[in-house]
Each structure stands twice: as C-alpha cells, then as structure tokens.
N, C-alpha and C positions, 0 to 999 in steps of 0.2 A: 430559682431566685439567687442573683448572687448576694454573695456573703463580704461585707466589708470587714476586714477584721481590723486593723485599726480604729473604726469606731465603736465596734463592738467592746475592743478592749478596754479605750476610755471610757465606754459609757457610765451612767448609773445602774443602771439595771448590775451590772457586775460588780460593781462597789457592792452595791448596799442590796441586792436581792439575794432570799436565801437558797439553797438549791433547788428545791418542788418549787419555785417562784422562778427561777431561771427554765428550769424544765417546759415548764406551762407557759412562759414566755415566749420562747422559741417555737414551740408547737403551734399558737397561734401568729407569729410569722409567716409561718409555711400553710397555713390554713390562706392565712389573707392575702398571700401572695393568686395563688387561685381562686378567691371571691372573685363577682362581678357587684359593681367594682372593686379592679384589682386595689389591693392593701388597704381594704378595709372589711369591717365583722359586722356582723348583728349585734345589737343591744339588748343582748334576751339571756340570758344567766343561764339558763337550761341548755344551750346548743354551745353557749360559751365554757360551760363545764365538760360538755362533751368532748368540744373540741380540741380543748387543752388535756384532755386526759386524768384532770384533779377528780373528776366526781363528788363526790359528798364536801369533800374538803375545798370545793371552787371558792365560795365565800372568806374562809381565812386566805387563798392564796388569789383574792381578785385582785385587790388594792396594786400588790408587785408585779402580776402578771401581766397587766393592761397600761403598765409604763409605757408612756410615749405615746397612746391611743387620746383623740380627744373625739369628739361627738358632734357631728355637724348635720347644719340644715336637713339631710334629708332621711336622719334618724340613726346613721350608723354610726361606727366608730373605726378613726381614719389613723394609720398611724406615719409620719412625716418620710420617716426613712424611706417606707415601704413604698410607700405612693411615688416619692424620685425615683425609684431605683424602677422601679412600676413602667413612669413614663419613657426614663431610658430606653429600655429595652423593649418598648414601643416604637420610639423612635427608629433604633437600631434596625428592626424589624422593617417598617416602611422603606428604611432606605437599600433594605437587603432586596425586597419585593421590587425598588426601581431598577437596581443593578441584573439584576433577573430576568425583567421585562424588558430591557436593553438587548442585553443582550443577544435574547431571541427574536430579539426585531433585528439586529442586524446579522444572524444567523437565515435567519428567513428573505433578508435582502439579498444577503452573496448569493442562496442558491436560485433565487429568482435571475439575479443577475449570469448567473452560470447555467441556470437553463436557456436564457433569453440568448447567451453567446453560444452555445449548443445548437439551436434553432435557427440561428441567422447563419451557422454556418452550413449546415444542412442545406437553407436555403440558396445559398452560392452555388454551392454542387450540382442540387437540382436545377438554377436557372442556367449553368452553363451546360448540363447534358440535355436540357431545353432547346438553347438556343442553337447548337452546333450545326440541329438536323437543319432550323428553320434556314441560318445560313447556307448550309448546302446545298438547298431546294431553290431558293434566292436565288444562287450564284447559276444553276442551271437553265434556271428560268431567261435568266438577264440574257444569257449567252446562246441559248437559241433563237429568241427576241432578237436578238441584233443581228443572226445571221441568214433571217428572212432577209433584210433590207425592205424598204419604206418609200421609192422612188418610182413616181407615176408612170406612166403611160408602157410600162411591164408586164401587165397581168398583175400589179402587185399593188394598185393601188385603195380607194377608198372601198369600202366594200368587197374587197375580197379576202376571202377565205383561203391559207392553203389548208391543201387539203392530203400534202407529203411535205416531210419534212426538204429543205434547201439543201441543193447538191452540195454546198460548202459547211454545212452543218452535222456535226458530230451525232450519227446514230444514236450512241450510246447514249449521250444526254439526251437527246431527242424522244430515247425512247423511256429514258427516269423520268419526264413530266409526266404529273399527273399521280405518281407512283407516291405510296407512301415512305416517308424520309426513311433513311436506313438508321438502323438502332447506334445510338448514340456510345462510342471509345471510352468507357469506363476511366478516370485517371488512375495512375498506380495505386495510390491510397483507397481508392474506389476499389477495384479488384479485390487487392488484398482485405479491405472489410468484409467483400460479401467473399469471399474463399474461408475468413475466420465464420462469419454467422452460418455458414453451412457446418463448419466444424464443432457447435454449439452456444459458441458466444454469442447472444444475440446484441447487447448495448455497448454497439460498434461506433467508433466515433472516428472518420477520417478526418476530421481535423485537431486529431490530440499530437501535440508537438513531441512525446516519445514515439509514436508512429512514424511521423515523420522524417526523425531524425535517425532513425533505422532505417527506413526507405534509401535517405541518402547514405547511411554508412552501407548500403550494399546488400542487408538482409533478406533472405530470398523467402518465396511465398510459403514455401515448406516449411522454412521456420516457423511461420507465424500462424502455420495451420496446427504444427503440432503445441506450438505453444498452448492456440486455443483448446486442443484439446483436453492437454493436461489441465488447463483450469476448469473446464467445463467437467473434470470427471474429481474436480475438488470440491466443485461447486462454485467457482469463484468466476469473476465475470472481465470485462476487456481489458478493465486496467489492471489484473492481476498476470493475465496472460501476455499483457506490453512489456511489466515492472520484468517480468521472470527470464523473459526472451531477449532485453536488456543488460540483465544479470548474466546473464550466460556469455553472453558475446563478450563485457567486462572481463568475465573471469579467463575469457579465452585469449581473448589480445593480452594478458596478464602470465598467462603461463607461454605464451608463444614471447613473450620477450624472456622470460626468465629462463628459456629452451638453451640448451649447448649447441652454436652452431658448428659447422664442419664435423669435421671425423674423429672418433673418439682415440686419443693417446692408448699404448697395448704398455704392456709391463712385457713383451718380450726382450727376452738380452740381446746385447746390441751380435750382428757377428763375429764370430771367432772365439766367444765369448763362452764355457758353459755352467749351467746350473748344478745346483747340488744332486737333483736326480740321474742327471748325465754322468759326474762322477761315481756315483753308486754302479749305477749298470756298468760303466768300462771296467768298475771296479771286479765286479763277479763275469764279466766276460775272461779277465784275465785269469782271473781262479780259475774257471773250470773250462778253459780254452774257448770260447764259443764267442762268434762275432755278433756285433751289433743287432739284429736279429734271431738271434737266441735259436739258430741252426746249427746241424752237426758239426761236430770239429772236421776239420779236413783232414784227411790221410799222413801218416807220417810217412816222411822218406824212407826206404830200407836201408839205405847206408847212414841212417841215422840210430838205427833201433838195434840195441844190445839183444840177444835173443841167448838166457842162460836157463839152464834147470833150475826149478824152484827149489830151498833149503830152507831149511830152518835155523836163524842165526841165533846163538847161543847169546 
C-alpha cells in the first residue's frame, strides 16, 4: 500500500489521536488494504480487535482507530484514502497487463515474420536447385528434336518412328534422354551450409547476410568448418559459429595493417665505425700480444731478443 505522507502528516488522526489509537489505526490500514474489497473491514468488533492488535482495550481505542472509516450499503466499513489509493493501483495494474500483452504480441509477430523470411528463402534455393535439372532436360530434349527434321517424303515423315538417333545429332544428348537430370550445383552458400551441418551446426541458414558477406570477402570453406566446430563443441549454434569467424578475420585484417612492413632497421654501427666491446678486445690484444682471434703470439725476431743471465737486482 503506498503511503502518502503529506496527508498522513496533515491529517486528524495525527493531531488529535493518541498513540495505541494511531497504532491500531495503521494496523488496520494495512489490514484493508488486503480485504476483498480492497480498503475496507468487517463491522464486527471481535475480528476488528484482533485486527488492530488492542485486544481487550479495542472498545476504548475504537472511536480513534476507525477515523476516516464510514459504513455503507453492503454492511462494511470503507475508508476514502484507502479505497483511491485501492483503485489507482488497480488501474496501474491493468495498464501494466496491456503493455505486457503488447508487447508479446509483437515479440510473437517478428519471430513469425523471421520464420516466414527463413522459409521463403529456403524456398528460393530449393526452387532454383529444382529447376536447373528441369532446364537442362528441356534444353536436350528441344535439341535433339530439332535435329531429326520434320520434312516429308524422307522416311521422316507422318508416322514414323526413328528408331537411331540423326547423323547430325549429338550422341551425347541423344543418349541423356530419357536419363534422370543430373544432380543439381549446389551455390557457394549452399555447399558451405551443408560442409558446416556435417561439421555439427545443424540450423544453417544460406541466406543470413554475415554468410554472405564472408563468402564475398573471400572466406574459405575450412574456415567455416572449423568455425562450426568450435561452436558446436560449445554448444552454440550457426550464428555463433558466423559472429566468431567474423571476428577473427576483423581482428586479422586489424593486425595485418598495424604489421611493420619491409625490413626491420639493425642497431649495427655504421662502417669503420667501433663498439665498445671492439675496444676492449684490441685493448687486451695489445696487453698480452695476441691478435684479433685470441691465437698465439708470433715468433720474435732474433736480432730483436736481448739474451742475458738472469740476476737478481738489488
């Protein structure tokens, strides 16, 4: 039940009720809010003591407690607030139930309408891999037909029968009459749906516009097989296995521009040039005689080499 506090504030009952009279007041508020009918009570002292919680004392605390209640036609006691406040949220109610009903009705029409576009295009698919064969049966027909000829007094006229196909007539069609049409060229979309429903997807739709538009961007059937795999071992179904295989090629074309092209710059020094570790090594080369390769010293000259007795210099 809501609670208007503004008029609660003004009212009488808070002037001039004493507290076990405001208690008991309230209590049966919230009692009448839940009667049938709502905000109003019984006219029976015994269920109205109960109610309010006075017990013995209901008699001294009736007169305050049933402020605002008055007693009509059909024996209860009605009180004004309760009953507005009553039918509001009656109101409010009905019109929550329209908005509800709404909107499940037209939840219930889009997918009717998105099954009926699901269906018709199914039906397209199947009446073009329908008709492909009847054409090509047609087209065979028409052409060894015409290359009997139809000109009297040949053997070829009213009444007869050949009975070998015409010297100027294609074997090969000659010998497709009669044959059953050859199995109808799947379109791309076609293929790749049944290469995904063998992969586990079964609720495969060639005509969903991300199919499509992967088809055209180039996406190979591999892709779309493992796609469906991976949904199908998620448990998820065609258009999770579309979104994902979508996603991927995004994030690909995404890092394929963000890629460094050509050859990566070296920190080598430029020539002639050397490092700090170059000068280290020439450094202990020249210490302890030894070339760039850290091989033995080479031979001194002999007319270089003093050759004295060792002493000991004081």
């Amino acid at each position: 039940m809501p609670l208007d506090v503004l008029r609660l504030r003004d009212s009488d009952l808070m002037a001039l009720a004493t507290g076990d009279e405001f208690k008991a007041a309230v209590s049966l508020w919230c009692v009448a809010w839940h009667q049938v009918p709502a905000g109003s009570l019984p006219d029976d002292d015994r269920l109205l003591a109960r109610f309010s919680g006075a017990g013995p004392a209901w008699r001294k605390l009736r007169e305050g407690a049933l402020r605002g209640f008055v007693k009509c036609s059909d024996g209860r006691l009605y009180h004004s607030t309760i009953a507005e406040k009553a039918r509001e949220a009656w109101a409010s109610k009905q019109a929550q139930r329209a908005r509800t009903a709404a909107a499940t009705a037209a939840r219930e029409q889009r997918r009717r309408e998105l099954e009926a576009q699901r269906l018709g295009q199914r039906d397209v698919v199947r009446d073009v891999q329908r008709d492909e064969p009847r054409h090509d049966q047609r087209d065979v027909a028409r052409d060894v037909h015409q290359g009997t000829g139809t000109v009297k007094g040949q053997g070829q006229g009213q009444g007869y029968t050949p009975t070998s196909p015409p010297l100027d007539a294609n074997p090969t069609d000659a010998a497709r009459v009669g044959e059953p049409p050859p199995a109808a060229k799947p379109t791309p979309a076609g293929a790749i749906c049944r290469a995904m429903k063998a992969a586990g997807t079964v609720d495969v739709n060639p005509g969903h516009p991300d199919l499509l538009a992967l088809i055209e961007a180039g996406a190979t059937e591999a892709e779309f097989v493992g796609a469906a795999q991976t949904a199908a071992g998620k448990g998820k179904g065609f258009a999770y296995a579309i979104g994902a295989l979508k996603r991927q090629r995004i994030e690909a074309a995404q890092a394929a521009q963000a890629m460094h092209r050509g050859p990566m710059a070296t920190d080598a020094p430029p020539p002639g040039r050397r490092t700090a570790v170059d000068r280290q090594i020439a450094t202990m080369n020249a210490l302890t005689g030894k070339d760039r390769s850290h091989g033995p010293a080479p031979a001194a000259d002999p007319a270089n080499v003093v050759d004295v007795d060792a002493r000991v210099v004081p």
